[in-house]
Rosetta silent file (secondary structure, phi, psi, omega in degrees, C-alpha in Angstrom):
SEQUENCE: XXXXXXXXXXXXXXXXXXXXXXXXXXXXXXXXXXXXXXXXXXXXXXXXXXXXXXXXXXXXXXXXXXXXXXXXXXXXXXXXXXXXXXXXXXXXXXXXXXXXXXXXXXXXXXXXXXXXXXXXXXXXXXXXXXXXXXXXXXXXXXXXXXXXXXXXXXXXXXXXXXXXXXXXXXXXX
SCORE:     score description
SCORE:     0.000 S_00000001
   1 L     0.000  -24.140 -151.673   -7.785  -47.600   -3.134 S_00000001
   2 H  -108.795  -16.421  165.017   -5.082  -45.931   -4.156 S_00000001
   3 H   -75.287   -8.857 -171.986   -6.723  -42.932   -5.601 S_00000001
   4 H   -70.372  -55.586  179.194   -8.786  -42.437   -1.979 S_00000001
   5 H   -37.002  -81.919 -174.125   -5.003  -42.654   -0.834 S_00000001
   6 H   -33.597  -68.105 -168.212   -3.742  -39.658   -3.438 S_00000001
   7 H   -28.911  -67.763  157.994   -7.205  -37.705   -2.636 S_00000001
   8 H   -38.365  -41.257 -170.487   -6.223  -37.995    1.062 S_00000001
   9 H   -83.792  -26.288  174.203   -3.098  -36.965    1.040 S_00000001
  10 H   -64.633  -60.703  162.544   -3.946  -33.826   -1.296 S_00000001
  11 H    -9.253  -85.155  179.437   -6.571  -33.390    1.108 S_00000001
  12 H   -16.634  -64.749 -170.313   -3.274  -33.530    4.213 S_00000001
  13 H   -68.468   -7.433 -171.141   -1.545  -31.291    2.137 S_00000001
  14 H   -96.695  -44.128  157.478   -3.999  -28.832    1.348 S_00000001
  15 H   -19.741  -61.881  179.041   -4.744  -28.709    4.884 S_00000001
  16 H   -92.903   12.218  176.704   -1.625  -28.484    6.568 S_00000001
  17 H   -90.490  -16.992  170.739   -0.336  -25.937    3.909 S_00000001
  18 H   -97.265  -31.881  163.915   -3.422  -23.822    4.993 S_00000001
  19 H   -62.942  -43.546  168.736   -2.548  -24.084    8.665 S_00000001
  20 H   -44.849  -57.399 -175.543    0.814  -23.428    7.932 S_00000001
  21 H   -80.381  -18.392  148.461    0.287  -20.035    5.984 S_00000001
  22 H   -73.857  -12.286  175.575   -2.368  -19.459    8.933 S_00000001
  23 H   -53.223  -64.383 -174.774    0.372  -19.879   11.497 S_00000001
  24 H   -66.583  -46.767  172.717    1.986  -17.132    9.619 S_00000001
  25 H   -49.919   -5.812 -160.102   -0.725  -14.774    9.194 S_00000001
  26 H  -107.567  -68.158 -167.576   -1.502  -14.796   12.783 S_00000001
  27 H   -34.840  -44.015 -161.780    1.908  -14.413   13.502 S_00000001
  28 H   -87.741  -35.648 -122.635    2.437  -11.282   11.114 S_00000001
  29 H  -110.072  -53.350  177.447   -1.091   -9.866   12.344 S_00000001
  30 H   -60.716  -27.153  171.796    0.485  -10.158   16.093 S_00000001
  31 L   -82.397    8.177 -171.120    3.635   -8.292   15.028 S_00000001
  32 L  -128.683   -7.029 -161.682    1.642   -5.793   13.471 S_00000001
  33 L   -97.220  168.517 -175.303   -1.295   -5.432   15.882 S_00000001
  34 L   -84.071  118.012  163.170   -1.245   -2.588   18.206 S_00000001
  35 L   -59.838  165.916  166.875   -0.952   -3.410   22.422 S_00000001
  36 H   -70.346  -26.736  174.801   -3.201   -1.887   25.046 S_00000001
  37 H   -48.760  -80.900  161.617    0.601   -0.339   26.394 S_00000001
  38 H    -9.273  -58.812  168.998    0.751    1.058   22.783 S_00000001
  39 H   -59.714  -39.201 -152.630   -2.872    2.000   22.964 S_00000001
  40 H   -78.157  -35.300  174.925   -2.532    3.526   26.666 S_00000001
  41 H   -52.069  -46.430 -167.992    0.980    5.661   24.952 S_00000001
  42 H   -47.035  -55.094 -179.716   -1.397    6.905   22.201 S_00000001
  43 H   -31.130  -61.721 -145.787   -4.066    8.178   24.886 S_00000001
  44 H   -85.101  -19.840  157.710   -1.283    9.888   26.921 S_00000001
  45 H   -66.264  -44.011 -170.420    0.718   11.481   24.232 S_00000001
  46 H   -62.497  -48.813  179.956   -2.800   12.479   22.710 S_00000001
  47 H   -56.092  -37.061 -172.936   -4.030   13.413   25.798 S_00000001
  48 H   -50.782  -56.669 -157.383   -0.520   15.014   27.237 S_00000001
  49 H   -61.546  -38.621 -167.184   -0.894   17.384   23.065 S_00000001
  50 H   -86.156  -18.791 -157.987   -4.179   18.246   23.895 S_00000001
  51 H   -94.317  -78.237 -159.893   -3.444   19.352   27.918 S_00000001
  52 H   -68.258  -33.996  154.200   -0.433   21.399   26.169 S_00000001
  53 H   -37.790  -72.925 -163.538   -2.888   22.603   23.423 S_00000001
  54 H   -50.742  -58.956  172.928   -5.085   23.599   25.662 S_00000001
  55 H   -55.061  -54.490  152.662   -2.636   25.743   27.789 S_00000001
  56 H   -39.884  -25.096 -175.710   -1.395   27.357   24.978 S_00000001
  57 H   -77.203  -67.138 -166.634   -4.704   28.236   23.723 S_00000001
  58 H   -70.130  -18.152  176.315   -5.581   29.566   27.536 S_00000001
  59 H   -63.598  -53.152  160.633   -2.048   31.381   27.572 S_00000001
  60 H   -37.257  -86.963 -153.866   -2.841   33.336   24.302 S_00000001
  61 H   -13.242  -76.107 -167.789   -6.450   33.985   25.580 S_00000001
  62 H   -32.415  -60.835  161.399   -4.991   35.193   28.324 S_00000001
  63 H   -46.111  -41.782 -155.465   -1.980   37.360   26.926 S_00000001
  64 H   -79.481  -61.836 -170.842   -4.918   38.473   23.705 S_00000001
  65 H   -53.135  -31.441 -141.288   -7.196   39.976   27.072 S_00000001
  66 H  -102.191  -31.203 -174.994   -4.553   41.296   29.097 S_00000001
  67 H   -79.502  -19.151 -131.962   -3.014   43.131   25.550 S_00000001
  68 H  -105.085  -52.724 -165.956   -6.541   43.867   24.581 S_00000001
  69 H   -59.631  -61.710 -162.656   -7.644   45.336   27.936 S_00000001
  70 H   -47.531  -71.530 -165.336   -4.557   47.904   28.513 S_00000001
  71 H   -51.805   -8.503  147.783   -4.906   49.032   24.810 S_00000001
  72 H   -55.545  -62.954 -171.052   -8.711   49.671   25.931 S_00000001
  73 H   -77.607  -23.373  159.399   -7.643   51.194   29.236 S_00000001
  74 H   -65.223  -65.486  177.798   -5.073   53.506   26.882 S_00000001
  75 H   -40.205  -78.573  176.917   -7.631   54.490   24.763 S_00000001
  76 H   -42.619  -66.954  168.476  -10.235   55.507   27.902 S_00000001
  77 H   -10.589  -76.627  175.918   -7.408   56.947   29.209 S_00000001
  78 H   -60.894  -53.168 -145.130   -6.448   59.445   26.816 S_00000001
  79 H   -58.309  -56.388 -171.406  -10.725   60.028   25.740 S_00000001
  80 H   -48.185  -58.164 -170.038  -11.059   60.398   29.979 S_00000001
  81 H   -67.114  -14.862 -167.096   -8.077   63.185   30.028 S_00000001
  82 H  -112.161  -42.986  130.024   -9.085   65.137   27.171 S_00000001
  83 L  -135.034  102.411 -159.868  -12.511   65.149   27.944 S_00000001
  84 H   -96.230  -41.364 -175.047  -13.146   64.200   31.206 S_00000001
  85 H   -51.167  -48.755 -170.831  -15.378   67.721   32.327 S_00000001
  86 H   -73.211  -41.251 -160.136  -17.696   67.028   29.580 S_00000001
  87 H  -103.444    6.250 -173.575  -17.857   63.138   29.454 S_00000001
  88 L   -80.469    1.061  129.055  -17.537   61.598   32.883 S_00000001
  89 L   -38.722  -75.678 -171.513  -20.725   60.143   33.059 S_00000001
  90 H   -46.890  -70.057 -139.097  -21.497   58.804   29.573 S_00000001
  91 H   -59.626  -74.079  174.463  -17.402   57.635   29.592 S_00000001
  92 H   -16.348  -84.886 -167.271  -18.017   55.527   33.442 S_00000001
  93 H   -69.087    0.298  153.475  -20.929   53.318   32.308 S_00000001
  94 H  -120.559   14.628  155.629  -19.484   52.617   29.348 S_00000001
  95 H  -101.453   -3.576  153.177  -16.717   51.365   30.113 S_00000001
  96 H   -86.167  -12.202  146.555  -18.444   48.983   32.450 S_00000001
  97 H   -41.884  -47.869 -177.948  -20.633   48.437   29.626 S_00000001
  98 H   -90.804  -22.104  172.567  -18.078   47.111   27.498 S_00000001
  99 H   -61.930  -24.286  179.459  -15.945   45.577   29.802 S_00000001
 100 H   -56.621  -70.928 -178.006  -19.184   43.784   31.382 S_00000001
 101 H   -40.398  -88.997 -169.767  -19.958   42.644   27.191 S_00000001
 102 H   -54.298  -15.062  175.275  -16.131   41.321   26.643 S_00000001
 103 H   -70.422  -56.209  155.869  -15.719   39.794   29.495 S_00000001
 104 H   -59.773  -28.906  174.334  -18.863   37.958   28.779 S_00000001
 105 H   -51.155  -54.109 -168.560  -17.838   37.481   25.048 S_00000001
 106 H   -73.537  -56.234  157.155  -14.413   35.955   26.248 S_00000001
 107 H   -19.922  -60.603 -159.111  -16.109   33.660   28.673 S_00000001
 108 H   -91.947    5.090 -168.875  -18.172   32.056   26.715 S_00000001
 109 H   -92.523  -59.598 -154.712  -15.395   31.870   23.623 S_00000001
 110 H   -67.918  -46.628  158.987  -13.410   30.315   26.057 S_00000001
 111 H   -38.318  -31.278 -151.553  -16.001   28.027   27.608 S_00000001
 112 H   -89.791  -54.832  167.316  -17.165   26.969   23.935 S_00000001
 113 H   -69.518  -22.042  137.859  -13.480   26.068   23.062 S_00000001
 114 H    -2.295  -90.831  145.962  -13.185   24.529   26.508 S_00000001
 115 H    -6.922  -75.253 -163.882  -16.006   22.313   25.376 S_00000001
 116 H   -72.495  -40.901 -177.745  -15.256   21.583   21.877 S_00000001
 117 H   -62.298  -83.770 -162.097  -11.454   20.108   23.122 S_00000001
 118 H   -30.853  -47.438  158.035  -13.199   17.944   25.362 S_00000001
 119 H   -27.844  -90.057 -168.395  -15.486   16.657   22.744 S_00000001
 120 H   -37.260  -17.453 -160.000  -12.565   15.944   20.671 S_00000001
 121 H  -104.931  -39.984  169.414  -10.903   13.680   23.838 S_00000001
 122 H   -68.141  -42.366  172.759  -14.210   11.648   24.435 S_00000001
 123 H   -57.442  -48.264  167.405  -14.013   10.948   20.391 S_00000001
 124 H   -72.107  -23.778  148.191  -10.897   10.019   20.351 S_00000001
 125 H   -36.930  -57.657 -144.431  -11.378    7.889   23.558 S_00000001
 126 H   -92.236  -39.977 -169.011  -14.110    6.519   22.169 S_00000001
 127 H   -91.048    6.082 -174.484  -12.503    5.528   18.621 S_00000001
 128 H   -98.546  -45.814  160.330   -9.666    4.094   20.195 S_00000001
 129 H   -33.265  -79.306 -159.847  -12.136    1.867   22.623 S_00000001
 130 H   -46.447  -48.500 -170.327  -13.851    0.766   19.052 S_00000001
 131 H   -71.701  -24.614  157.657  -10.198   -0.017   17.160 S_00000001
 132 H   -30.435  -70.554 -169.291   -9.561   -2.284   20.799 S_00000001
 133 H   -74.477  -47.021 -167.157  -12.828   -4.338   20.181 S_00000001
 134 H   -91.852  -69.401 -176.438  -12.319   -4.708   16.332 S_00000001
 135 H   -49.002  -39.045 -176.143   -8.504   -6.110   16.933 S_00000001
 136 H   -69.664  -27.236 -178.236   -9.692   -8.070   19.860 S_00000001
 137 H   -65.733  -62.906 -171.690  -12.584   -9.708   17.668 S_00000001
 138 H   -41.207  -61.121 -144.485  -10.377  -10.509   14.733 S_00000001
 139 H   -77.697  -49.883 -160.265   -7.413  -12.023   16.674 S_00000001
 140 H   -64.038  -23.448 -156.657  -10.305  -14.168   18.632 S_00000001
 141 H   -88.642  -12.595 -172.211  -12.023  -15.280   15.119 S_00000001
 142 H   -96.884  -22.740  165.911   -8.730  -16.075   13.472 S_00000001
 143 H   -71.459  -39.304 -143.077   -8.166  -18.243   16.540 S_00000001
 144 H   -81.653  -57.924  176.416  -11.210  -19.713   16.623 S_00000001
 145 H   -62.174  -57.187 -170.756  -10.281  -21.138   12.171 S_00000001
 146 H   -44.083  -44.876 -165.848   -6.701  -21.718   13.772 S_00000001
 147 H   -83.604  -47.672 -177.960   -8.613  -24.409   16.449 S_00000001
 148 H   -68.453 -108.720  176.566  -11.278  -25.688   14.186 S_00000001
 149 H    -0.562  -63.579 -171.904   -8.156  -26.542   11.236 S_00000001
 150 H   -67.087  -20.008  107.263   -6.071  -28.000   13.680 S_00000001
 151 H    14.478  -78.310  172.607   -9.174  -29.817   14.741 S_00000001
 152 H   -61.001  -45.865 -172.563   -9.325  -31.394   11.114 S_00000001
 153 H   -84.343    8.149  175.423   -5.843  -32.175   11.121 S_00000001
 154 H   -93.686  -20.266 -175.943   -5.886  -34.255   14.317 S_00000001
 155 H   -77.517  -88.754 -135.053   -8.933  -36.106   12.905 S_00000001
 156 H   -74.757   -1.290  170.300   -7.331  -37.188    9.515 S_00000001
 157 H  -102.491   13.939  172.252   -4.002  -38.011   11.686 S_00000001
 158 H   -99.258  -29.720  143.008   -5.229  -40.653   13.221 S_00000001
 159 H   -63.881  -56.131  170.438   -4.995  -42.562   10.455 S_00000001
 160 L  -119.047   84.050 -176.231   -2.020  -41.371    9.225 S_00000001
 161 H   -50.275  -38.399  169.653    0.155  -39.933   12.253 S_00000001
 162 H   -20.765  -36.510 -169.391    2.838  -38.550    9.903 S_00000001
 163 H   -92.785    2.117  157.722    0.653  -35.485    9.195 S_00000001
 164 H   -89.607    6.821 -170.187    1.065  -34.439   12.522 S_00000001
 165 H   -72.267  -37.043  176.503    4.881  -33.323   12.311 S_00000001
 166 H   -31.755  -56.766  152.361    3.118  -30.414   10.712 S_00000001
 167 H  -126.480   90.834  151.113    1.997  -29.186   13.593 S_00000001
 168 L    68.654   13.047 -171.084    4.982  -29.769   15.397 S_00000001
 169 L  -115.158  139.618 -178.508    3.637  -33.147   17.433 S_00000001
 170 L   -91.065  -41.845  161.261    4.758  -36.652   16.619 S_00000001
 171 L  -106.283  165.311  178.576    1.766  -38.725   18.181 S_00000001
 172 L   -92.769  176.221 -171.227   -1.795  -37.663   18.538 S_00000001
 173 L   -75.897    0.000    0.000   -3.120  -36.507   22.426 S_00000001
């Protein structure tokens, strides 16, 4: 009888010494887990960096066409004044040739990075969704050992109420 006694009680103790140190892991896992407020700053700082990316990006563009065209429109310039009697045919269509061609060039550079940002906003959208669902799974599955344990120790305390000061109740419900 008295070793069923010892057995039990290692039994108690191994029990409520593993509820205990789960108490804490759950604890440090809550102080460590991320919120959706947390999550929703990450979006909006990511999103805000990518917004200010983005402008910057279209502000160069912009500035790169606007230097790129005049030094074009210099060039034609001088070619036009120098020979304008000979060349003002050929010189005409091609500079709506090329301007037609960069203009399409820059479009579609600009469309492509346009694009490609966006990409990048649905991924990170997307991987932040995923890290949501894998903390929300965990937290429920550690409850879920947390219920089942406490579970055991309300069974074996009805025998011995003592083992419920453990977790933190003096009689059982």
């Amino acid at each position: 009888m008295r070793l069923v006694s010892e057995s039990n009680e290692n039994l108690i103790g191994f029990i409520a010494s593993t509820v205990e140190k789960l108490r804490d892991d759950v604890e440090n896992m809550r102080r460590e887990m991320a919120t959706k407020a947390d999550l929703a700053r990450l979006e909006g700082k990511l999103t805000e960096k990518i917004g200010a990316d983005l402008g910057q990006v279209e502000g160069r563009l912009s500035e790169k066409i606007d230097t790129d065209l005049a030094r074009l429109e210099g060039k034609l310039s001088e070619k036009i004044d120098t020979d304008l009697a000979r060349l003002e045919g050929k010189l005409s269509e091609r500079i709506d040739t090329d301007l037609a061609r960069l203009e399409g060039k820059l479009s579609e550079r600009i469309e492509v990075t346009s694009t490609s940002i966006r990409g990048d906003v649905e991924q990170t959208h997307l991987r932040l969704d995923t890290i949501e669902h894998s903390i929300s799974s965990r937290f429920e599955h550690v409850q879920s050992e947390l219920s089942r344990l406490r579970s055991a120790v309300y069974l074996l305390g009805r025998d011995q109420p003592d083992v419920l000061r453990f977790l933190g109740q003096t009689e059982p419900n």
